[in-house]
N, C-alpha and C positions, 0 to 999 in steps of 0.2 A: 534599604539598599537602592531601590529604584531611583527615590528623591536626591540618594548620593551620587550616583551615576547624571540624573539628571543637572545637576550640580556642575557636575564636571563639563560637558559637553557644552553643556552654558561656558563656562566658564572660558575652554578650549577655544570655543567662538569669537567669544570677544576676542581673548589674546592677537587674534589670527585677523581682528578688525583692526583694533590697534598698530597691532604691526606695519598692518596695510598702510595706514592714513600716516603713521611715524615714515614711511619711508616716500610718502608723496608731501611730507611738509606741510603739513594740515593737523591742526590741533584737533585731537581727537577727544578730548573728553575729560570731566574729573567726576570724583563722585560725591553725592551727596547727602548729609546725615538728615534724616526725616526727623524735624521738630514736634513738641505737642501743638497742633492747631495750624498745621500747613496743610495746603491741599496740593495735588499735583497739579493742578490748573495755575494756582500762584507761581510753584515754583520753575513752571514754564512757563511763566510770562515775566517772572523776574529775571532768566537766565536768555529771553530770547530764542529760547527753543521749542519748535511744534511740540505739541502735547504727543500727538500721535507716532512721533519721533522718541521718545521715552517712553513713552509703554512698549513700542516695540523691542525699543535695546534692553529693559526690563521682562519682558515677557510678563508685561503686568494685565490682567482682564478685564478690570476696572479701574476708571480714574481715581476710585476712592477706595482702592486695596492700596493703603498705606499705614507704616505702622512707627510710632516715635523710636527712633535709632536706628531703624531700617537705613541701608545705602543703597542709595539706585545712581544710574550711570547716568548724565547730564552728556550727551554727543553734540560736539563740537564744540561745548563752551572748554574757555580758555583758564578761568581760574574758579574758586569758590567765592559765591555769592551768599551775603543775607539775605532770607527771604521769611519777608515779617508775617505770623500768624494770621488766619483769615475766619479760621469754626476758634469757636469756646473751647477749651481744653475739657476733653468727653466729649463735644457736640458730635452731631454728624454733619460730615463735609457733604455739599449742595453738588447735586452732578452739574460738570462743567457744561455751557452751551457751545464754547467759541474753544477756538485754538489760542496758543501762544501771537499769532499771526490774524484772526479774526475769522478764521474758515472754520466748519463745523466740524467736530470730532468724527472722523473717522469708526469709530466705534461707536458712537452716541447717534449716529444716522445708522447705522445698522450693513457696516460694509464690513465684509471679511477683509481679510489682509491679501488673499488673492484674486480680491475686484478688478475688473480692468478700471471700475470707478477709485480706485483709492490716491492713482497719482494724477495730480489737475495740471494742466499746460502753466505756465509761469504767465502773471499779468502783462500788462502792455510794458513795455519800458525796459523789461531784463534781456536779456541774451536771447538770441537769434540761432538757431544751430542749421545747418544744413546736414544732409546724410556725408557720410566721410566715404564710403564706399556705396556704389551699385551692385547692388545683386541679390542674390534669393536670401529671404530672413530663415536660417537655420535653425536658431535659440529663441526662443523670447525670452520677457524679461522673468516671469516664472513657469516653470514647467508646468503640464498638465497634470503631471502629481502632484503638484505643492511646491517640489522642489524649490529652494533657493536659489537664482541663479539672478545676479546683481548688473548685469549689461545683456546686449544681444549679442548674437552670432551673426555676422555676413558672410555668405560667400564670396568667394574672391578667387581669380588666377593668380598663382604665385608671382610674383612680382607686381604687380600689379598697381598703381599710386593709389596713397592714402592720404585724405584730405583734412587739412583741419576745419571741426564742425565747427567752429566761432575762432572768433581772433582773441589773442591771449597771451601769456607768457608761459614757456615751458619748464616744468619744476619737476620733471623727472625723463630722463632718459637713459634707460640702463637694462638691464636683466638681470637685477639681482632680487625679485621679488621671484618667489619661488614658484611653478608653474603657468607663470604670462608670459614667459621668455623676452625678446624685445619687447619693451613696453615703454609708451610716452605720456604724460596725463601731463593736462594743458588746462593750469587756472585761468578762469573768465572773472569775471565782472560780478557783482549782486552775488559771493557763495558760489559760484558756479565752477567744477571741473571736470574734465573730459577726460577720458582713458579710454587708449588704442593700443591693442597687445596682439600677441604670438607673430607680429613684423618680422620678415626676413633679416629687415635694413631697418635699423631710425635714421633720415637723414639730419633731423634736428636736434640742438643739442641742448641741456639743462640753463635757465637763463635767459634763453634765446626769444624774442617778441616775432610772433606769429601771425598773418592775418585769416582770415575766415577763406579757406578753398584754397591753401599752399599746401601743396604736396607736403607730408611731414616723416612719410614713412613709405617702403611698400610690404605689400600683403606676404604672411608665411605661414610657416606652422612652428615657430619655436615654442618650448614648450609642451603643456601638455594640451596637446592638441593634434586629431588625428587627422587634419586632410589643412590644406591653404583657405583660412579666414580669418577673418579680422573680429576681434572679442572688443564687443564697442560699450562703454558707460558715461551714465553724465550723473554726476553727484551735485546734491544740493547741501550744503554746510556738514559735507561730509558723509551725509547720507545718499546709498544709492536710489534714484527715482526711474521713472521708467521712461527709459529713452524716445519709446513712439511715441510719447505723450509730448517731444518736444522738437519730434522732427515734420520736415512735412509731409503731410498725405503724398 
């Protein structure tokens, strides 16, 4: 009963990820049938996707907890991929060194999921973000329980301008995603988009080319949200990453 319940709640989750990314226009995912003699290391490097990005949308504890037939969730790829066998059919699969992207496992260096080591600033060359609002950091990116919580909290005065953190085009401005109230999320460049919600005002609209520090919105509490702040996220191929890790000191 437990495993069924478990089951579900999993399952609940995703739904409610997917939702999210179907209604910001971003491909959220397909899933994938686990061949004899695949390892997750290949099929994250044939799919372009971190390793460490798959175990978590899996809630997998090993790179080498895989089983032939088994489906696991592939985030942000777009369609299904071949991905040709790498062990002997019976061998045992090699624990991976490297990511899909050439960075070390996350899990194979020995970091929890709520390290502040787990999300690295982006190399020289990708997106530049500035902070969209000043003021006191409310939220971080997870609680001190554990909790999941996928952007930050800023305070903010109610009306107050909100800035776009990079320049971009705007591919969502509406309230019709359930609990953000006014919300904007702004594709960048290299996989990258921003999300600014519980906004009084959007002033920008779906379409619209943005540059880095234009007012885009100002500060509220629509939604579920009990005082004026701005709920800040920067997602990498869909996945959420950890915002201080991208703005500046």
């Amino acid at each position: 009963m437990a495993g069924k319940n478990k089951g579900m709640i999993r399952a609940a989750l995703l739904l409610s990820v997917v939702l999210f990314l179907a209604a910001c226009g971003i491909p959220f995912g397909v899933y994938h049938t686990v061949e004899p003699g695949q390892t997750l290391y290949n099929i994250a490097r044939t799919y372009n996707v971190p390793l460490n990005d798959i175990e978590q949308a899996n809630n997998l504890t090993s790179a080498t907890d895989l089983k032939p037939g088994e489906k696991i969730f592939i985030p942000g790829a777009q369609k299904k991929l071949s991905v040709a066998p790498t062990v002997p059919v019976g061998g045992a699969a090699p624990a991976p060194a490297n990511t899909a992207h050439g960075a070390p496992s996350r899990r194979a260096a020995g970091y929890s999921q709520s390290s502040a080591a787990v999300q690295q600033p982006p190399s020289a060359g990708t997106v530049s973000f500035i902070w969209p609002l000043k003021g006191r950091l409310l939220q971080s990116f997870e609680r001190a329980n554990g909790v999941k919580h996928d952007g930050i909290d800023i305070k903010g005065a109610e009306g107050a301008p909100v800035y776009a953190a990079a320049g971009g085009t705007v591919i969502y401005s509406n309230d019709t995603i359930r609990g953000y109230g006014n919300m904007i999320i702004i594709k960048h460049k290299d996989g990258f988009v921003s999300v600014y919600a519980h906004n009084s005002e959007n002033i920008v609209h779906k379409g619209q080319s943005v540059r880095q520090g234009q007012i885009i919105a100002r500060v509220g509490r629509t939604g579920y949200a009990t005082g004026p702040h701005l709920h800040f996220e920067i997602r990498l191929h869909a996945m959420p990453v950890n915002p201080l890790n991208y703005l500046p000191r």
